[in-house]
C-alpha positions as CSV (number, residue, x, y, z in Angstrom):
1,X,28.8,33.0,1.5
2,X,27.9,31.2,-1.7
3,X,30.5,28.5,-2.7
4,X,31.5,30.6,-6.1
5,X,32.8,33.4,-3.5
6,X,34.8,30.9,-1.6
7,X,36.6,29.9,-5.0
8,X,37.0,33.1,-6.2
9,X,38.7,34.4,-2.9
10,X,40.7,30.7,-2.2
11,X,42.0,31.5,-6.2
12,X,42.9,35.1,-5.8
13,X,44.5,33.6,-2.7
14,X,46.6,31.2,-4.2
15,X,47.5,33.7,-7.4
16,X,49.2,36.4,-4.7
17,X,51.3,33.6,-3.2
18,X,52.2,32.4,-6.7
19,X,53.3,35.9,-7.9
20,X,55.5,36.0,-4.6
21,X,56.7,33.0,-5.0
22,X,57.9,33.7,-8.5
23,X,59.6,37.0,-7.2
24,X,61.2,35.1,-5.1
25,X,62.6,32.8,-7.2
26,X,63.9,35.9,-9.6
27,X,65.7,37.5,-7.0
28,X,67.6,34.0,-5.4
29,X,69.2,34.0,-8.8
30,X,70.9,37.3,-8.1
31,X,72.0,36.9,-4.6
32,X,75.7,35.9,-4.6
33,X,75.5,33.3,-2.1
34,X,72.8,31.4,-4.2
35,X,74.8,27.8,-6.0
36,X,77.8,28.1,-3.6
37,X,76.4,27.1,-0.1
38,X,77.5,24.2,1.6
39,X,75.4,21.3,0.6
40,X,74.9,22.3,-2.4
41,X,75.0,19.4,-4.9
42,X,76.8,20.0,-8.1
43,X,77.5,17.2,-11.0
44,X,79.5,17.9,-14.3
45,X,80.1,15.7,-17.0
46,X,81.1,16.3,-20.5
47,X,77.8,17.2,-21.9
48,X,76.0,17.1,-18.5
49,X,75.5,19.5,-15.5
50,X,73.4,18.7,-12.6
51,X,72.7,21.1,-10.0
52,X,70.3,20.5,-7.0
53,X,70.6,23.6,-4.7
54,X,70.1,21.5,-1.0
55,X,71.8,24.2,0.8
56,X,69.9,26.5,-0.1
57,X,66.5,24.7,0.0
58,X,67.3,24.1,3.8
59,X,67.7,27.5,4.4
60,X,64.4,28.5,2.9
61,X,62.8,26.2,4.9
62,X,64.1,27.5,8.0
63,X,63.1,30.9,7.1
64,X,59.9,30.3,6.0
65,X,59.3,28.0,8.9
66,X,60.3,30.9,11.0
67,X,58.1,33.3,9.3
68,X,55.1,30.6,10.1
69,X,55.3,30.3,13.3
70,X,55.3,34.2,14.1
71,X,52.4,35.0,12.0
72,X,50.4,31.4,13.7
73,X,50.5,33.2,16.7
């Protein structure tokens, strides 16, 4: 297999897991859990709002850890 081959099929690769990934990230924004788990960190100020979604980062994790280990063997 010639080394162009190898990059076109690692980049097609990584485009597919992009595109998921992005899905993904559309439909977290619609679940109604999503920005009230516990964990969650959540900052406001008068012209200031920080949100850093921990809980929820933790339970991807878990699933996709999950989800690894199924398809490794």
């Amino acid at each position: 297999m010639s080394e162009f081959n190898l990059l076109g099929k690692m980049l097609l690769f990584f485009g597919v897991v992009l595109i998921i990934l992005g899905g993904i990230f559309l439909l977290v924004g619609k679940l109604p859990f999503s920005g009230r788990l516990p964990g969650d960190i959540i900052i406001q100020r008068k012209n200031f709002v920080f949100y850093f979604p921990l809980g929820l980062c933790i339970l991807i994790s878990i699933i996709l850890t999950i989800i690894f280990r199924i398809f490794r063997h």
